[in-house]
TIMI-723944 format. One record per atom (N, C-alpha, C, O): x, y, z; residue number from 0; atom name. Coordinates in steps of 0.2 Angstrom, whole numbers, always signed. Layout:
N
@east X | north Y | up Z | k NUM | a CA $
...
// end
This chain:
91
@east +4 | north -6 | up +0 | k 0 | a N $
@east +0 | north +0 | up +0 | k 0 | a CA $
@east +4 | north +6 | up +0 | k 0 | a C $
@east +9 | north +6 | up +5 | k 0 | a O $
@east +4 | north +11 | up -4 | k 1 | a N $
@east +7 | north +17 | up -5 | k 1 | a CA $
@east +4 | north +21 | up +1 | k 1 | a C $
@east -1 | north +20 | up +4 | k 1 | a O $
@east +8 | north +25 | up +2 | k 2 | a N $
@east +9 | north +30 | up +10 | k 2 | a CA $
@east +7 | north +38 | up +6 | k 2 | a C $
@east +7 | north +44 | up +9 | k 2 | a O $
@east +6 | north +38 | up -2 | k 3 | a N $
@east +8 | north +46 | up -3 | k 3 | a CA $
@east +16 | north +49 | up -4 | k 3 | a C $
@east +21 | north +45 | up -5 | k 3 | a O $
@east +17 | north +54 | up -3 | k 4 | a N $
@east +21 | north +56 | up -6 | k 4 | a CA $
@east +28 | north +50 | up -4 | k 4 | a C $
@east +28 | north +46 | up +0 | k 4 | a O $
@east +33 | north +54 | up -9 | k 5 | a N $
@east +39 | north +50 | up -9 | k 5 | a CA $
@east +45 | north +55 | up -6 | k 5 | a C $
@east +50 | north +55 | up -8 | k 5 | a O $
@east +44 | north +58 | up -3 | k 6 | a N $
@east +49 | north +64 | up +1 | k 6 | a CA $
@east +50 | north +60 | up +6 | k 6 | a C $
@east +46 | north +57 | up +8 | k 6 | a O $
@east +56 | north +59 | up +9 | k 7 | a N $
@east +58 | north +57 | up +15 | k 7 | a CA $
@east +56 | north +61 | up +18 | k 7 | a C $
@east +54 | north +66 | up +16 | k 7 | a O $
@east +56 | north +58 | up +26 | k 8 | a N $
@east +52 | north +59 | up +31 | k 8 | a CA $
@east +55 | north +67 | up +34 | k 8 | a C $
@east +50 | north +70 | up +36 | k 8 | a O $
@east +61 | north +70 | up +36 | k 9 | a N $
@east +65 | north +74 | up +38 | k 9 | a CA $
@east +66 | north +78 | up +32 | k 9 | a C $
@east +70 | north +83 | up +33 | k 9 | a O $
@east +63 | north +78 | up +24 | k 10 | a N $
@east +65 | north +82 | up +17 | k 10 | a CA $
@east +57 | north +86 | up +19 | k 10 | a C $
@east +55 | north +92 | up +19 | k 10 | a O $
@east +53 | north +81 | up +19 | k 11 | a N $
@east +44 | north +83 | up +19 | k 11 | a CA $
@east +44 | north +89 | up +27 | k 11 | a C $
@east +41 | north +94 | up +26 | k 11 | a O $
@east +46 | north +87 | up +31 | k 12 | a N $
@east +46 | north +92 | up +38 | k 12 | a CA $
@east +48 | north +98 | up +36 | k 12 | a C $
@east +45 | north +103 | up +38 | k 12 | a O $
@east +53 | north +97 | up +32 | k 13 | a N $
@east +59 | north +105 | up +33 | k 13 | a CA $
@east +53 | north +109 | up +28 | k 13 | a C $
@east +52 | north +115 | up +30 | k 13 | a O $
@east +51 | north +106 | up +22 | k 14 | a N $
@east +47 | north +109 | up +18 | k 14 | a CA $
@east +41 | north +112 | up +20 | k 14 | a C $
@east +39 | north +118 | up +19 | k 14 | a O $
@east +36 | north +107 | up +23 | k 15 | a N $
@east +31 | north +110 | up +27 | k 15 | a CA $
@east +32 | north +116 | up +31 | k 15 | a C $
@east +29 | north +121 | up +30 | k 15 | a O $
@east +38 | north +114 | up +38 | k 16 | a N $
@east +39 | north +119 | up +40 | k 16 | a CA $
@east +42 | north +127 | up +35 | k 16 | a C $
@east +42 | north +133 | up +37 | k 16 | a O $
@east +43 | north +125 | up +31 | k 17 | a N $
@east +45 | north +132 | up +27 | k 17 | a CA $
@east +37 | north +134 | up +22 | k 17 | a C $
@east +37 | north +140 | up +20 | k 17 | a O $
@east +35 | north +132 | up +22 | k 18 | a N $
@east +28 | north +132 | up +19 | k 18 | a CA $
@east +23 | north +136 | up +24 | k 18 | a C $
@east +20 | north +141 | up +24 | k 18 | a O $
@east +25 | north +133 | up +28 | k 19 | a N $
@east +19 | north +138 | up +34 | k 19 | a CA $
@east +21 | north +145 | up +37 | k 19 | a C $
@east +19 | north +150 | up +39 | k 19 | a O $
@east +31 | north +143 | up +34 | k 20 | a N $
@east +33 | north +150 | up +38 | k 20 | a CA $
@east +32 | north +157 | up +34 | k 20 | a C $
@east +32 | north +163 | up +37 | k 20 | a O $
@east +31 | north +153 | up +26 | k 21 | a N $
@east +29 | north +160 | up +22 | k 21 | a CA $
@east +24 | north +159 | up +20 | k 21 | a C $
@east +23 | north +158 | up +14 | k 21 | a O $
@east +19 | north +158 | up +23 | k 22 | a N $
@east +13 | north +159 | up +23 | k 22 | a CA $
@east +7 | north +153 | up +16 | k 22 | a C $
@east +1 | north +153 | up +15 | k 22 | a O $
@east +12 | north +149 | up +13 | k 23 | a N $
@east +7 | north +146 | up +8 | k 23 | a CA $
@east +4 | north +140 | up +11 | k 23 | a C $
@east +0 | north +138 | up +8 | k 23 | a O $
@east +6 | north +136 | up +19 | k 24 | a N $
@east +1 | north +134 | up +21 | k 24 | a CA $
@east +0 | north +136 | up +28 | k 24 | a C $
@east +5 | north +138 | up +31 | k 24 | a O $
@east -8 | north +135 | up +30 | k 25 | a N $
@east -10 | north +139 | up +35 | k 25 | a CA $
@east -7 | north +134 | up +41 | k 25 | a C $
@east -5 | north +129 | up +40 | k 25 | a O $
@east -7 | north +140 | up +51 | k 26 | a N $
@east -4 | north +137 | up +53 | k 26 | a CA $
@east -8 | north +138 | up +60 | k 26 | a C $
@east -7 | north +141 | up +66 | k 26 | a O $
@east -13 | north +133 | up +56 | k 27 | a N $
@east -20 | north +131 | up +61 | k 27 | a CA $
@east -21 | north +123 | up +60 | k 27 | a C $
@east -20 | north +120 | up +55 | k 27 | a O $
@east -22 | north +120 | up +65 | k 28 | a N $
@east -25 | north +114 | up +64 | k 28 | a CA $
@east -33 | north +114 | up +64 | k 28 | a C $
@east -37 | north +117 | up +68 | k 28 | a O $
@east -35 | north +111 | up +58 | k 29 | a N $
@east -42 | north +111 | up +55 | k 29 | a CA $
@east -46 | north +108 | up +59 | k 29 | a C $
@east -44 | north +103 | up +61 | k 29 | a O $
@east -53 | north +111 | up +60 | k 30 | a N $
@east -58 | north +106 | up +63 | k 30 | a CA $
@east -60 | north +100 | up +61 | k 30 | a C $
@east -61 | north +94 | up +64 | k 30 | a O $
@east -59 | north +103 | up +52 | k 31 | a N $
@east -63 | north +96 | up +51 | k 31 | a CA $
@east -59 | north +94 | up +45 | k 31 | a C $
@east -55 | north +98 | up +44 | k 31 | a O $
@east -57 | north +88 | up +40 | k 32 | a N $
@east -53 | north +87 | up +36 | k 32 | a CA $
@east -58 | north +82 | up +32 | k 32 | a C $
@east -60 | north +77 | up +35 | k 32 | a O $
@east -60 | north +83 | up +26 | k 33 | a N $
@east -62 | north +78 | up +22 | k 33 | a CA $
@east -58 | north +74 | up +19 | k 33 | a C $
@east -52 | north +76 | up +19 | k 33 | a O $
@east -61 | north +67 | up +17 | k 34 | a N $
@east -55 | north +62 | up +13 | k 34 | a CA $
@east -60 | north +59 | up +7 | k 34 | a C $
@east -66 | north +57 | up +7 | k 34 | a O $
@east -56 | north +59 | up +0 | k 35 | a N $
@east -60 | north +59 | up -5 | k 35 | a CA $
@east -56 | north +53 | up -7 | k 35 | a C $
@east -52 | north +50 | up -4 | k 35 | a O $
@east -58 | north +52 | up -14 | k 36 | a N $
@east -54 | north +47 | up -17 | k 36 | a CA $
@east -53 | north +48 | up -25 | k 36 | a C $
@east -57 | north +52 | up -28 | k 36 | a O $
@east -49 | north +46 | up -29 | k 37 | a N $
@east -48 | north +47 | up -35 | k 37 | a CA $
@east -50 | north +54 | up -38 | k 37 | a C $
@east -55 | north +54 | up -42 | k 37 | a O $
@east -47 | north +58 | up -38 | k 38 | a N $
@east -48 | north +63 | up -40 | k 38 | a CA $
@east -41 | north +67 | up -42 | k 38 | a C $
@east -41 | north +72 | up -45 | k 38 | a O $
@east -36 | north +65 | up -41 | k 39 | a N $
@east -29 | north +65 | up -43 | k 39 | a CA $
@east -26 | north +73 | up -43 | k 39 | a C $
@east -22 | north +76 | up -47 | k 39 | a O $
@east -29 | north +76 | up -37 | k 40 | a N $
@east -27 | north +83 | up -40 | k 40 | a CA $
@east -16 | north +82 | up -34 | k 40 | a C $
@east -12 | north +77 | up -32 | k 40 | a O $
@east -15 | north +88 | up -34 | k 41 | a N $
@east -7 | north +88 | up -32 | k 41 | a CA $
@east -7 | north +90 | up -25 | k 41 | a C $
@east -12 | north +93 | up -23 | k 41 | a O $
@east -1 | north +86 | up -20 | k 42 | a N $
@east -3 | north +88 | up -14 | k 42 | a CA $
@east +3 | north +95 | up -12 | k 42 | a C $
@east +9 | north +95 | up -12 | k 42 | a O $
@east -2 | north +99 | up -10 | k 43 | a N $
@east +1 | north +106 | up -8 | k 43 | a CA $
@east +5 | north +104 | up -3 | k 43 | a C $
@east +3 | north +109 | up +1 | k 43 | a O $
@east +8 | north +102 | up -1 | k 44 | a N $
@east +14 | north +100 | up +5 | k 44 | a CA $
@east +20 | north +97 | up +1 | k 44 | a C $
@east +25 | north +100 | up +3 | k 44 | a O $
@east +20 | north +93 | up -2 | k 45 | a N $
@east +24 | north +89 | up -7 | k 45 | a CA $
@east +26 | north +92 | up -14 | k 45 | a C $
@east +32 | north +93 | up -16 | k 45 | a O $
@east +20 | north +94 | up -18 | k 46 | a N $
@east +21 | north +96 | up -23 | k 46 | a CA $
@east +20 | north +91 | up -27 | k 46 | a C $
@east +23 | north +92 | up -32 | k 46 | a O $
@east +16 | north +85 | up -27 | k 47 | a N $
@east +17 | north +79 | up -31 | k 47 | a CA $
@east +9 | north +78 | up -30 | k 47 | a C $
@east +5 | north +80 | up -25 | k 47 | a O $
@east +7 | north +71 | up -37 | k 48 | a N $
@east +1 | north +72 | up -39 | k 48 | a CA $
@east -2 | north +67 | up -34 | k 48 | a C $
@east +2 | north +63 | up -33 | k 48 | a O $
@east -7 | north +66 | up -32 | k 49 | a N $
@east -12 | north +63 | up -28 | k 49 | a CA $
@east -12 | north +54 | up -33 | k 49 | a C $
@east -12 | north +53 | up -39 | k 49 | a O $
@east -12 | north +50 | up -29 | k 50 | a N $
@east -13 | north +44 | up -35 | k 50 | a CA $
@east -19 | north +44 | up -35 | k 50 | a C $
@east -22 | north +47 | up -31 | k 50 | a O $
@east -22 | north +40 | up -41 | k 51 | a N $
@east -28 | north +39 | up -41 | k 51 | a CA $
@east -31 | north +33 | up -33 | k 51 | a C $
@east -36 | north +34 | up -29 | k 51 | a O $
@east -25 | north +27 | up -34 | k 52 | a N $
@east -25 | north +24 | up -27 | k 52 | a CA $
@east -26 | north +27 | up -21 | k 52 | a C $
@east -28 | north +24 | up -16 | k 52 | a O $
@east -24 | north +33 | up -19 | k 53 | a N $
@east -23 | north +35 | up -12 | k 53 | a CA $
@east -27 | north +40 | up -12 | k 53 | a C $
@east -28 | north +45 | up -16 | k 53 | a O $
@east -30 | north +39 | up -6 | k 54 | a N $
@east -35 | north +44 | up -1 | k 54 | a CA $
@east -33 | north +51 | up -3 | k 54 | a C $
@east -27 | north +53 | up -2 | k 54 | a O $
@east -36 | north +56 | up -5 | k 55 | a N $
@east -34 | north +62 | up -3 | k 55 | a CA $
@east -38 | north +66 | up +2 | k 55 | a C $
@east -44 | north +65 | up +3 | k 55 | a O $
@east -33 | north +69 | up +5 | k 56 | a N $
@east -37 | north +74 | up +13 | k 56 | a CA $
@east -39 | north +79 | up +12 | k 56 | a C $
@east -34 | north +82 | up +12 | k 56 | a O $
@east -44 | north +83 | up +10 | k 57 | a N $
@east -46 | north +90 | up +9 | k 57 | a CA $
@east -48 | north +93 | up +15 | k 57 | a C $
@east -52 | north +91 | up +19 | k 57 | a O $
@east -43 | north +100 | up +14 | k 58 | a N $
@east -43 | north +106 | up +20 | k 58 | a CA $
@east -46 | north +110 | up +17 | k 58 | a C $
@east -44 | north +111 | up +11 | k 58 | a O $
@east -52 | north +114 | up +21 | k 59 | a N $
@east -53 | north +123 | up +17 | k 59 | a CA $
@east -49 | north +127 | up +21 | k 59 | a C $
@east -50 | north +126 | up +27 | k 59 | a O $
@east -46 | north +131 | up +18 | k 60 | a N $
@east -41 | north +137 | up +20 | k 60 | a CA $
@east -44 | north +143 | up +21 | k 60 | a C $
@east -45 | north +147 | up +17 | k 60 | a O $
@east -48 | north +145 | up +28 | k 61 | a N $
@east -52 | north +149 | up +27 | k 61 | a CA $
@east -48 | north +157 | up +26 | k 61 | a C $
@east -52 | north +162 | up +26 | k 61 | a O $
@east -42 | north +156 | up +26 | k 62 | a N $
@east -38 | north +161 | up +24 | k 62 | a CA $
@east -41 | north +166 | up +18 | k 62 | a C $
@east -42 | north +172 | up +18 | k 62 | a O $
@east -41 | north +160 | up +13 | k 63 | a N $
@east -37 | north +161 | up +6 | k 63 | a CA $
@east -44 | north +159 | up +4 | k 63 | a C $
@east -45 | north +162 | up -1 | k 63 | a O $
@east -49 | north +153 | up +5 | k 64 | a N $
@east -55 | north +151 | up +2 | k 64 | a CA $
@east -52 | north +145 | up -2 | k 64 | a C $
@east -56 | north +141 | up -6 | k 64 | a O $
@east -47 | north +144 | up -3 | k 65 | a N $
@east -42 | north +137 | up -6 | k 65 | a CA $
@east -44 | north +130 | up -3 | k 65 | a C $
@east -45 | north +129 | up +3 | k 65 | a O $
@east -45 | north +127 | up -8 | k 66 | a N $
@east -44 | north +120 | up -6 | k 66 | a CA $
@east -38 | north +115 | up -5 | k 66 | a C $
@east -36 | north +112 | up -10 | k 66 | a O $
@east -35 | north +114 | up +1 | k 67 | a N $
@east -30 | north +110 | up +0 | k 67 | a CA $
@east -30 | north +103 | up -1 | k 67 | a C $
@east -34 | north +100 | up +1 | k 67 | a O $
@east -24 | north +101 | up -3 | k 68 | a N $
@east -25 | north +94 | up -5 | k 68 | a CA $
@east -21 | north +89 | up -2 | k 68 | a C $
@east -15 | north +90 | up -5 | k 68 | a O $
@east -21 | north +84 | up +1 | k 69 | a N $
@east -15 | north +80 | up +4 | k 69 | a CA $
@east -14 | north +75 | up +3 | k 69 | a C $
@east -19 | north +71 | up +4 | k 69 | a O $
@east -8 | north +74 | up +1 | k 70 | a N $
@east -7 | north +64 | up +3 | k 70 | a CA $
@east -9 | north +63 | up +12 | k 70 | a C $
@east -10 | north +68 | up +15 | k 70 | a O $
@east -9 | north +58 | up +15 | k 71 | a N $
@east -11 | north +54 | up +22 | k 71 | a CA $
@east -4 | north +60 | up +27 | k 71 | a C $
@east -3 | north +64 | up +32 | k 71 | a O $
@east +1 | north +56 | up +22 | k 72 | a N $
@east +7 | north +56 | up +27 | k 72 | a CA $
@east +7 | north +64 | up +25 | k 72 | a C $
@east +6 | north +66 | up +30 | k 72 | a O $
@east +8 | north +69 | up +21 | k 73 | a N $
@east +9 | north +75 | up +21 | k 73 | a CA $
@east +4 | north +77 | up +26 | k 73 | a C $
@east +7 | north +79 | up +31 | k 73 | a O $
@east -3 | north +78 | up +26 | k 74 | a N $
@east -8 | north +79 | up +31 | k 74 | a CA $
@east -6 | north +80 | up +36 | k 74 | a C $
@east -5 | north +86 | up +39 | k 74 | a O $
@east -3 | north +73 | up +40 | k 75 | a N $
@east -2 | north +72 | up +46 | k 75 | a CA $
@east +4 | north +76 | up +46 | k 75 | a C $
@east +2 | north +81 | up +49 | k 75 | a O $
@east +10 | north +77 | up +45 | k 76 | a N $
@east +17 | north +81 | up +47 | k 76 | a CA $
@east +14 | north +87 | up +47 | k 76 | a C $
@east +16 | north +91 | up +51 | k 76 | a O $
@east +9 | north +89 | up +42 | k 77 | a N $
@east +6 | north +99 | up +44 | k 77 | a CA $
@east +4 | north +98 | up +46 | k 77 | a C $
@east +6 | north +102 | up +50 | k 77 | a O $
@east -3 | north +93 | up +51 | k 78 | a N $
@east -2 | north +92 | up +59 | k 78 | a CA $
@east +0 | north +93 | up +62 | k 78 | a C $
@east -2 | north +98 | up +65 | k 78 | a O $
@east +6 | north +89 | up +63 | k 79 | a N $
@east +8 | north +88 | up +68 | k 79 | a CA $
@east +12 | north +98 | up +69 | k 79 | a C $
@east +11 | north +100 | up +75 | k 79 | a O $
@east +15 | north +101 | up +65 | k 80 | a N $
@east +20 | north +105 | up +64 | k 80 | a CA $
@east +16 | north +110 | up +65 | k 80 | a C $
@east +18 | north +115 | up +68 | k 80 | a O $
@east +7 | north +109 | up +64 | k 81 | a N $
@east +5 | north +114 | up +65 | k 81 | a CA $
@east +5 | north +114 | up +73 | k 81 | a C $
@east +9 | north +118 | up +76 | k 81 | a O $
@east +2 | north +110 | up +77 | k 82 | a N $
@east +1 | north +107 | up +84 | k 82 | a CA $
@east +7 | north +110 | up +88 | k 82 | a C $
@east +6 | north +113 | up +93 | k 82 | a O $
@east +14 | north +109 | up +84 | k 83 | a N $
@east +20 | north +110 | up +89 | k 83 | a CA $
@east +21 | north +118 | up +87 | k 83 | a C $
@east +25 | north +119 | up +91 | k 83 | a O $
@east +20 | north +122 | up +85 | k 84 | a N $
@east +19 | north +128 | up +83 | k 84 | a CA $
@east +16 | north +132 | up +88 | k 84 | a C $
@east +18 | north +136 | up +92 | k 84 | a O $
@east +9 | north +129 | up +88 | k 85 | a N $
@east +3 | north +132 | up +95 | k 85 | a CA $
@east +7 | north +132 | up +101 | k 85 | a C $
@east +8 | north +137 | up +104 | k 85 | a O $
@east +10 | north +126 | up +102 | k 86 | a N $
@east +13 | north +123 | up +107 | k 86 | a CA $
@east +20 | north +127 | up +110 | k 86 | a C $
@east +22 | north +126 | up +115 | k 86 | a O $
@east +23 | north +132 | up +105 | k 87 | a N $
@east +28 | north +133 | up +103 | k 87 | a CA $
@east +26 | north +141 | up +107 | k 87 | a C $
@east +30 | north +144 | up +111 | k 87 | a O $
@east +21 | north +142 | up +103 | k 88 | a N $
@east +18 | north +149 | up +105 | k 88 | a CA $
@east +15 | north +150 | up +112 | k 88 | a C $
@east +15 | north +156 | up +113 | k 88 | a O $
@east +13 | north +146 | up +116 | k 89 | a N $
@east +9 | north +147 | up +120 | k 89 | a CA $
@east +15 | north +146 | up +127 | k 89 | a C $
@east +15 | north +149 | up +133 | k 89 | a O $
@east +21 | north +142 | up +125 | k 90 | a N $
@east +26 | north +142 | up +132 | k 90 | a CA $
@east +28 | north +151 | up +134 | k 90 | a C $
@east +32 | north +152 | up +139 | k 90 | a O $
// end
């Protein structure tokens, strides 16, 4: 079973984190997260196209009104990054 993107795990981190620092992804963890199938758009964290095989996660960016689009494993790292962020902020 494919995991989505093919970024090593510490190449995809560094990206994210530079993604959120200039503002192209948001640096909220979302209420809610849809997950579609086949629809093959690119995942904005990665840069690389969704397979048809694998789930994609969709975020609305209430930012921008954008729809983002994730592999599982990209999702979860802007998660997480956003999470430690808050976390980051709040000590």
């Amino acid at each position: 079973m494919r995991s989505g993107s093919r970024l090593r795990d510490t190449e995809l981190q560094l990206r994210i984190i530079q993604l959120i620092g200039n503002g192209d992804l948001p640096r909220w963890t979302p209420a809610r997260i849809g997950a579609s199938h086949d629809h093959r758009n690119v995942c904005v964290a990665c840069d690389r196209q969704i397979a048809r095989e694998d789930i994609e996660y969709d975020v609305h960016d209430e930012r921008t009104g954008r729809q983002l689009n994730f592999h599982l494993d990209c999702c979860a790292v802007w998660q997480r990054e956003c999470t430690r962020a808050a976390h980051e902020q709040g000590s």
